[in-house]
C-alpha positions in Angstrom: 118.8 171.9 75.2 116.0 174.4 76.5 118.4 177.2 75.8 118.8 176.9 71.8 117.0 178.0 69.2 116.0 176.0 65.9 117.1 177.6 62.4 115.1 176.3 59.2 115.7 178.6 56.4 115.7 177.1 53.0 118.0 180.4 51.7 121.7 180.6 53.0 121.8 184.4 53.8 118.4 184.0 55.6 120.1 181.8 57.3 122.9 183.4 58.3 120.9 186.7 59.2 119.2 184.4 62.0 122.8 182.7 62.9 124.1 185.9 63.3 121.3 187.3 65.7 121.6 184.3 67.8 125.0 184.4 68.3 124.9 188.0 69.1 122.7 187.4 72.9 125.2 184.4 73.1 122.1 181.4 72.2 123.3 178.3 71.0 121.6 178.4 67.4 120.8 175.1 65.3 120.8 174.6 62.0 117.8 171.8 60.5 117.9 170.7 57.0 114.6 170.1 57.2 111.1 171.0 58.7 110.9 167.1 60.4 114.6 167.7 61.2 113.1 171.1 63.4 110.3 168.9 64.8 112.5 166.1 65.7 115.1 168.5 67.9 111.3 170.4 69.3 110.3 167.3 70.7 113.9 167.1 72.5 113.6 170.6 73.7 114.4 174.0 72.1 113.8 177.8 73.6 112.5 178.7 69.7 111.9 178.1 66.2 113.7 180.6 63.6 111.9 180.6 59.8 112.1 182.2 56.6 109.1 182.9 54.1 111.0 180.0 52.1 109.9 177.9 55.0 106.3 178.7 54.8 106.6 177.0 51.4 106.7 173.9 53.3 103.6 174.3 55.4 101.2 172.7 56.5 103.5 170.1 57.6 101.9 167.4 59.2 104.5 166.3 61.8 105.1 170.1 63.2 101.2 170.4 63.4 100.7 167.2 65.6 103.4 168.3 67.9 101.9 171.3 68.2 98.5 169.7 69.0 100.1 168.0 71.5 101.4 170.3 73.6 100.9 170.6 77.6 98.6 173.4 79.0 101.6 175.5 79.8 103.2 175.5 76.4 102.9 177.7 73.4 106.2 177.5 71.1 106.8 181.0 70.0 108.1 181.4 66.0 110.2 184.0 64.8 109.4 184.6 60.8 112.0 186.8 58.6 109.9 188.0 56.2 109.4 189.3 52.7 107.2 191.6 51.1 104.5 188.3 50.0 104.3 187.6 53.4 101.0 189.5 53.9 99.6 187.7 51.1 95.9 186.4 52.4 97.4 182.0 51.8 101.1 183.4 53.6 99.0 185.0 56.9 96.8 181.7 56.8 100.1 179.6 57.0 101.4 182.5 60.1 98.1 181.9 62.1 98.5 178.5 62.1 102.1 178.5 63.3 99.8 180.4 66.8 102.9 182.3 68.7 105.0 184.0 65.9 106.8 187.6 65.5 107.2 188.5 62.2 110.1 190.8 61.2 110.1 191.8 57.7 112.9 192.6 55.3 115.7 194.4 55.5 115.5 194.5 59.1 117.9 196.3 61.2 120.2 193.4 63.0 119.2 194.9 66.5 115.7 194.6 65.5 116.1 191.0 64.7 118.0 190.2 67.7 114.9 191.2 70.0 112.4 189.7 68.6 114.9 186.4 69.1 115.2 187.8 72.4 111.9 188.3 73.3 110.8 184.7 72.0 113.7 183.4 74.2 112.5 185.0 76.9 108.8 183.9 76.8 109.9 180.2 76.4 111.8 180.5 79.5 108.6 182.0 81.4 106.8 179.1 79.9 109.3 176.6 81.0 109.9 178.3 84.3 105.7 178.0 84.9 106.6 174.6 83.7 108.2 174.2 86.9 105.9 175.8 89.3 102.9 173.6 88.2 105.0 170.5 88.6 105.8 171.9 92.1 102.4 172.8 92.6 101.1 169.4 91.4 104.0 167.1 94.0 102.6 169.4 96.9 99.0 168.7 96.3 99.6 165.2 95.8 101.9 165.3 99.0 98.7 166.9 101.0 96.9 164.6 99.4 98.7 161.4 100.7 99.2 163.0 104.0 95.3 163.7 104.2 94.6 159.7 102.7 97.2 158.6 105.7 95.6 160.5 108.2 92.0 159.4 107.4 93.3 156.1 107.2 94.9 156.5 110.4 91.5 157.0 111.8 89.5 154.8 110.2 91.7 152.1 111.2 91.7 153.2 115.0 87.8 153.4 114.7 87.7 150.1 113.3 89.8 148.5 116.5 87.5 150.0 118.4 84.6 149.0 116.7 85.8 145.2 115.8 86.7 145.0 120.1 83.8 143.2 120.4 84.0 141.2 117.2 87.4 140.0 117.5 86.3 138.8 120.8 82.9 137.2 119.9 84.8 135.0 116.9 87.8 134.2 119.6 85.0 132.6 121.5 83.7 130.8 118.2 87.2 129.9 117.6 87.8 128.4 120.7 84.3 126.4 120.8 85.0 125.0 117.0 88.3 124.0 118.5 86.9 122.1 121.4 84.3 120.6 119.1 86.9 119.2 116.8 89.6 118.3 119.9 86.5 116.1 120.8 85.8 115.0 117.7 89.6 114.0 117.9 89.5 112.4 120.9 86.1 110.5 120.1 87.7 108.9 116.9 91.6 108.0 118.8 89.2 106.7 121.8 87.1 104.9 119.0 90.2 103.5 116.6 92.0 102.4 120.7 88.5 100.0 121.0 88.5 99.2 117.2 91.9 98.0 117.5 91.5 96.0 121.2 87.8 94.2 119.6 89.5 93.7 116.4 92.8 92.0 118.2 90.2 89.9 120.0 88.0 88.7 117.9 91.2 87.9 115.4 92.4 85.1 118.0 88.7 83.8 117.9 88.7 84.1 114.1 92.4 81.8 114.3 91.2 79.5 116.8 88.2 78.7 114.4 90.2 78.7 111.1 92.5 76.3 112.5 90.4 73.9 114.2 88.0 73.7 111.3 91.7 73.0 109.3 92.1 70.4 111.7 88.9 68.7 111.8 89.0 68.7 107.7 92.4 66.7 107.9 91.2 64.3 110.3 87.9 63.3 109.0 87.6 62.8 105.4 83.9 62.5 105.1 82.7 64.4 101.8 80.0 66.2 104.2 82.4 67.2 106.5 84.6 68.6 104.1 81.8 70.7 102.5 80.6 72.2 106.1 84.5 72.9 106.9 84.7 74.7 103.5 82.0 76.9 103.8 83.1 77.6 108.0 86.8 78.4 106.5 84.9 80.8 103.6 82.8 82.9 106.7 86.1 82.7 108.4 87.7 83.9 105.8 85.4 87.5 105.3 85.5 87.7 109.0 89.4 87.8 108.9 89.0 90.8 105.8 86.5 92.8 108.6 89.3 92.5 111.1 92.1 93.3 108.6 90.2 96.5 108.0 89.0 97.4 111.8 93.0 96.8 112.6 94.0 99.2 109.6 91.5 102.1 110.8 92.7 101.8 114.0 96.2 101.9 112.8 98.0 98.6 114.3 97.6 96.5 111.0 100.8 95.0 110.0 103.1 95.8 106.4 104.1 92.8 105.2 106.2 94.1 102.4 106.8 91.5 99.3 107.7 91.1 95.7 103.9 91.4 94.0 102.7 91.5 90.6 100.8 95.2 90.9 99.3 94.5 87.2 97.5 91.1 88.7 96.8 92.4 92.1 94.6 95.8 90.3 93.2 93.2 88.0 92.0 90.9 90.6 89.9 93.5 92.3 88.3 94.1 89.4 84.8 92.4 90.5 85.2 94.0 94.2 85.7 97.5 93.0 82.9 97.1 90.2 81.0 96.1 93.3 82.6 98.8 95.7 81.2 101.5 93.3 77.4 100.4 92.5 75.7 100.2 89.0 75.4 103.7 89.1 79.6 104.3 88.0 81.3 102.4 85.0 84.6 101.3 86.2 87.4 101.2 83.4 91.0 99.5 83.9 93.9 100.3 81.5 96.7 98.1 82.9 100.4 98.5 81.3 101.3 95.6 78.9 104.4 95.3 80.4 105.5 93.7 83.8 104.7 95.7 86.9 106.3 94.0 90.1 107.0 96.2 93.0 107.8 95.4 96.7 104.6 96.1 98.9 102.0 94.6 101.0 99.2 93.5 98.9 96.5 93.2 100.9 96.9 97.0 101.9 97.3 98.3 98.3 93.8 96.5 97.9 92.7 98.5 100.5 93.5 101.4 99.2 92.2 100.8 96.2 88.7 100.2 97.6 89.0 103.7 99.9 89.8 105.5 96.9 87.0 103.6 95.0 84.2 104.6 98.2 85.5 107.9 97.6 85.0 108.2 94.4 81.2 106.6 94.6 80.2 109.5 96.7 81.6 112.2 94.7 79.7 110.6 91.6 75.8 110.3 93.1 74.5 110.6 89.7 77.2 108.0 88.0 79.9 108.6 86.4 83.1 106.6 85.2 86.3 105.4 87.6 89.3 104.9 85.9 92.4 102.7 87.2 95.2 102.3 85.3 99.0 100.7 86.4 102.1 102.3 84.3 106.0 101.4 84.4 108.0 104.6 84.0 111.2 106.0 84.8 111.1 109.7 87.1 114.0 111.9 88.0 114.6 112.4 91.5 112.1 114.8 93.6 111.2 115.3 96.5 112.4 111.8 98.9 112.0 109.9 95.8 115.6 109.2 94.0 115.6 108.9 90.9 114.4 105.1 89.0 111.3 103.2 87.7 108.2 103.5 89.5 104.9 101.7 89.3 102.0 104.1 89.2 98.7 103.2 90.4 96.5 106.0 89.0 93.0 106.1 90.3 90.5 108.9 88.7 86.7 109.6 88.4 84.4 112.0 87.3 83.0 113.6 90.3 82.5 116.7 92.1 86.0 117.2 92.7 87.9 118.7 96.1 87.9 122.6 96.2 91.3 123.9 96.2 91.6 125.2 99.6 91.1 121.8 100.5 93.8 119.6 98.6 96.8 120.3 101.1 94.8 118.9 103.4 92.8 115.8 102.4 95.8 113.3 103.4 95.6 114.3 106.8 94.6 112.0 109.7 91.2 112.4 110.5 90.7 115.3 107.8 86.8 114.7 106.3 84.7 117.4 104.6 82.0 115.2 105.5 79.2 116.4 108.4 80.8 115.8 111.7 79.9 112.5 113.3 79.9 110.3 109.9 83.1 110.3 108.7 86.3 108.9 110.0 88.6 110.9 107.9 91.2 108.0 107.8 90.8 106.7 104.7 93.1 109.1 102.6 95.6 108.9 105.4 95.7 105.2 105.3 96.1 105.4 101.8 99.1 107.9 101.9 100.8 105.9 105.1 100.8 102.7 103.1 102.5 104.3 100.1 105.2 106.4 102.0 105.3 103.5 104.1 106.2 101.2 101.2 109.0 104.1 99.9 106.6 105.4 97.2 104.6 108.7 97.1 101.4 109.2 97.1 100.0 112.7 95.1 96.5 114.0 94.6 95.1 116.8 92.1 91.2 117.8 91.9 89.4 120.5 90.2 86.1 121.7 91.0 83.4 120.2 88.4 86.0 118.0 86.5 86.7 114.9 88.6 89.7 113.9 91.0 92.9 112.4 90.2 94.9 110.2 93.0 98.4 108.5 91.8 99.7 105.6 93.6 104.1 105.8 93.3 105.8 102.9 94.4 109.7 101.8 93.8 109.7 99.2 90.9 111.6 95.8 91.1 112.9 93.1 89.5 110.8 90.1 88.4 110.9 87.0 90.1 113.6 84.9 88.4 112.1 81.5 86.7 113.9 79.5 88.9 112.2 80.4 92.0 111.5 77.2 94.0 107.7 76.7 95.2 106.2 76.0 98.3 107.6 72.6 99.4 105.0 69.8 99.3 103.3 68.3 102.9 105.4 65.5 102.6 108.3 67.1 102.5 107.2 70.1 105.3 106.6 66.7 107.7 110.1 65.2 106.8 111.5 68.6 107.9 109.6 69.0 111.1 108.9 64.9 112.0 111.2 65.1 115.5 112.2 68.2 116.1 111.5 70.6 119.0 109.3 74.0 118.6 108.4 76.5 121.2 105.3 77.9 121.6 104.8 81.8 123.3 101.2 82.7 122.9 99.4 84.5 125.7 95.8 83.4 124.2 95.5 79.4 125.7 92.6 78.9 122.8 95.4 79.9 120.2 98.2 78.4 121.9 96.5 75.2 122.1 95.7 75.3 118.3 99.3 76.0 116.9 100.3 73.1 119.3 98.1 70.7 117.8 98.6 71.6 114.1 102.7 71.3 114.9 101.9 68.2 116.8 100.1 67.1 113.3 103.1 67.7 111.5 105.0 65.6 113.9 107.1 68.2 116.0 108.0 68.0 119.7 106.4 71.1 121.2 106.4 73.1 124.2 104.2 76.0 125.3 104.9 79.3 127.1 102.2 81.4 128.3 104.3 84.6 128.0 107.6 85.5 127.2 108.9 85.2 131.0 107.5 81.6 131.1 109.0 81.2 127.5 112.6 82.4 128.5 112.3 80.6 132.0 111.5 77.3 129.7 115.0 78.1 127.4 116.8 77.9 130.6 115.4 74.9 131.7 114.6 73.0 129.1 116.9 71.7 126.0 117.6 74.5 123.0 114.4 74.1 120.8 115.1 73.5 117.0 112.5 76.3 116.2 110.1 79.0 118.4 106.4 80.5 117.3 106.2 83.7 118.9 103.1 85.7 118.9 103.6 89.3 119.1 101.0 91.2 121.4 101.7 89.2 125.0 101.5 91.2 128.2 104.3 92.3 130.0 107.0 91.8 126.5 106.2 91.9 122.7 107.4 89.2 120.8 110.4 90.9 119.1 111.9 91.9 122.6 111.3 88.0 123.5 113.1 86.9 120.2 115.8 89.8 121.5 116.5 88.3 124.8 116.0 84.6 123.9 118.6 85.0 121.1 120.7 86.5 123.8 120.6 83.2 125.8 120.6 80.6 123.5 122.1 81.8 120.3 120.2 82.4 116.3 117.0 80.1 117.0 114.9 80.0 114.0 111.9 82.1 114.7 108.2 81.8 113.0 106.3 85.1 114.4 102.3 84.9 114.4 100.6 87.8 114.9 97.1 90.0 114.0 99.2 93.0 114.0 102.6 94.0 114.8 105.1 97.1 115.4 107.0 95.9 112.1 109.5 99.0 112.6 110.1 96.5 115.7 110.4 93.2 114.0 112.1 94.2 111.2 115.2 94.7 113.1 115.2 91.1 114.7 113.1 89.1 111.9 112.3 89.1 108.5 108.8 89.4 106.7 109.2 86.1 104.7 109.0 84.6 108.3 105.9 86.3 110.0 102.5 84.8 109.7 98.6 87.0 109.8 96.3 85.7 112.2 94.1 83.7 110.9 96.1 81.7 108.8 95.5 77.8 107.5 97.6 74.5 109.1 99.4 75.1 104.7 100.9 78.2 105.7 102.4 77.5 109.2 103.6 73.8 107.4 105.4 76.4 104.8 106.3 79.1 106.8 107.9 76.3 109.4 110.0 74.1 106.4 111.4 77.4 105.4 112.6 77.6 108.7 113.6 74.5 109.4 115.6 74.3 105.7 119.1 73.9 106.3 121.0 77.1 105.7 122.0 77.3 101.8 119.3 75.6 100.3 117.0 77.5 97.9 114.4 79.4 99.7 115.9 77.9 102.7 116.3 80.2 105.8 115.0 83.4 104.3 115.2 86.8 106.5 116.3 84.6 109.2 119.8 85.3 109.3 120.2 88.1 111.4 
């Protein structure tokens, strides 16, 4: 391409004239119809331009002068003109000077003559291109010392800066290493604290029981109005010192998931007041709950407890007010993540606040993450929030921005309705028809407890017989006749309540089993008993009566024997 020259000459023996001197030093010669054909086949690369006076007709052309404009410090396209006698005319030389590099032959011109002004033109574009070269070499070996004189310098400013930063690195290893100490005993402070939350707690539940059932007792033996009325408000201070405990157990981490079919929509809607409450006049709560049914398999008592975490959390990122939002929604999702594929019920909690910078986010659900000051916070309440849901086979997502407010979702598995035909509770009569004769067995470590539970089964007319632990409980199965039902509490020293249902099954075959416990290792008794048949310390004399017909029901009857066939 840089070896050909570019013919433009309007008149055909011109033309051939500047063909023929071409082909003569053996140059590849192109023929252009027009003036933008020559610019077009410049702009690809040529060695010269070949012109007639016809062809300064055409000038100024404005596509050859912009090329021209445009080219590179090493080039200057040379232009041979075959002339005639009006070529010297003042408007014809203007038109030459612009063209810059041109050799003018004029006519008739000897054919050798014409052929070394071609050649000479030929020549000087090869120079040109050949400089061409050299400046691009020269320009690659500059920027070659160049990069080798960056690396080098970089080379030693890095070494200076390792031997500068010595010292650094070492002073922020030693920063490093007290933070880490600070938060190992932050660490060990809160596991040491939750250990003695969860002991008190476990304690003070068997108090709480021992209260709530012998104030249950004294209100069904004396019927006096004024005894009723002190009982009621005793069972009432029970009953928020039981909601104390249910939440000293969940920090600690030993609360038990009793798992059942809930309405979501009435359980959010029921903590209405105790949010509103939760967040202080200063933040307007707003609940959007979905028209249709929302029933999901959970524990209800911890989903309210999440909900108030996420509602304290949201007060303090709103000091100024602001608005809480918490809204329930049925809706189908495709499967991500560990969640296949089916309807969910979301619980969607969001407020207006300062939001969670997003360094932060990945990190907010775990246990005993805060960004609070260290000392007052517990950094448990987002992780009791996310164990619950993953815990109940849901998910549990977060999304914040700075300025613009936080937004926690709440994913758990939908289900089913109950059917209509659901049978209720069985009345007292009929609970003391079921149990009037028959044998129970009583494990409870806690004589106050175990003395309690005796009497109220003793009030609904069983036979019963008490175990101190689950050795004396086991010894009393060998001993003793096979008891029509056994009340197990869980925490007893020396063997849990599950491994005492275990072994006791082992000797005496499927007893029907009623487990009472402030908190359990459900993992545990899921594998040996069912949820429908595990009670929360403190409950009322009406729930062991129900919890005991159920398991007294003969097989096959509706409601009858439920999770105890194992």
């Amino acid at each position: 391409m840089e070896r050909r020259v570019l013919i433009h000459a309007p008149d055909a023996a011109h033309a051939q004239a500047l063909q023929d001197a071409a082909s003569t030093l053996g140059i590849q010669a192109v023929m252009c119809d027009s003036l933008d054909d020559m610019v077009r086949r410049m702009a690809e690369a040529a060695a010269a331009a070949l012109l007639t006076t016809a062809s300064l007709d055409a000038l100024p052309h404005d596509g050859l002068q912009q090329w021209m404009a445009a080219q590179p410090d090493w080039s200057d396209f040379p232009f041979v003109v075959l002339a005639d006698a009006d070529v010297h005319r003042p408007e014809k030389a203007a038109l030459l000077r612009g063209l810059g590099n041109v050799v003018v032959v004029d006519r008739p011109a000897a054919e050798e003559t014409l052929a070394r002004a071609v050649h000479a033109a030929v020549r000087q574009r090869h120079r040109q291109y050949t400089m061409r070269q050299q400046i691009a070499q020269l320009e690659a070996a500059r920027a070659e010392v160049q990069r080798l004189n960056t690396g080098l310098e970089a080379r030693i400013a890095e070494r200076t800066r390792e031997l500068a930063g010595a010292n650094d690195r070492l002073m922020a290893e030693i920063g490093e290493r007290e933070r880490a100490q600070a938060a190992l005993l932050q660490a060990q402070k809160m596991e040491a604290v939750g250990r003695l939350t969860g002991g008190i707690a476990h304690d003070f539940n068997n108090l709480l029981h021992v209260v709530q059932m012998n104030l249950d007792l004294l209100g069904r033996v004396s019927k006096e109005a004024k005894v009723q009325e002190i009982s009621a408000r005793a069972r009432g201070a029970v009953a928020k010192g039981a909601r104390l405990t249910g939440q000293l157990l969940s920090f600690s981490r030993k609360q038990s998931l009793l798992p059942r079919l809930s309405d979501v929509n009435a359980l959010v809607e029921g903590m209405r007041e105790l949010i509103a409450v939760s967040l202080g006049s200063a933040v307007r709560l707003e609940m959007a709950l979905d028209a249709g049914p929302c029933w999901a398999v959970l524990d209800a008592s911890q989903l309210e407890m999440a909900l108030i975490n996420l509602a304290v959390n949201a007060r303090e990122a709103m000091p100024a007010g602001g608005v809480l939002s918490v809204a329930t929604e049925r809706l189908p999702r495709p499967a991500s993540g560990d969640l296949p594929a089916g309807d969910y019920v979301r619980v969607r909690v969001q407020d207006t606040g300062a939001g969670i910078p997003a360094g932060l986010l990945p990190q907010v659900f775990d246990p005993f993450f805060t960004t609070k000051p260290l000392g007052t916070g517990s950094g448990l309440g987002l992780s009791q929030v996310y164990g619950f849901v993953r815990q109940s086979g849901g998910e549990a997502s977060i999304a914040s921005e700075e300025g613009r407010g936080t937004r926690v979702d709440l994913l758990f598995p939908a289900a089913a309705a109950p059917r209509d035909g659901d049978v209720p509770a069985p009345a007292e009569a009929e609970v003391q028809a079921l149990a009037a004769g028959r044998s129970v067995l009583v494990v409870e470590d806690d004589a106050d407890v175990r003395r309690v539970i005796a009497d109220s089964l003793t009030l609904l007319g069983c036979r019963v017989t008490q175990a101190a632990d689950g050795a004396q409980g086991l010894d009393v199965l060998v001993h003793e006749a096979r008891p029509d039902l056994m009340v197990v509490d869980y925490a007893m020293p020396g063997m849990t309540g599950a491994e005492f249902i275990v072994q006791a099954r082992e000797r005496v075959g499927p007893v029907p089993v009623v487990l009472a416990t402030g908190y359990a290792d459900m993992a545990q008794v899921g594998r040996v008993l069912g949820t429908q048949s595990i009670l929360i310390k403190p409950f009322e004399i009406s729930a062991l009566a129900a919890c005991v017909a159920q398991a007294l029901a003969p097989a096959g009857t509706a409601g009858g024997g439920a999770g105890l066939r194992h």
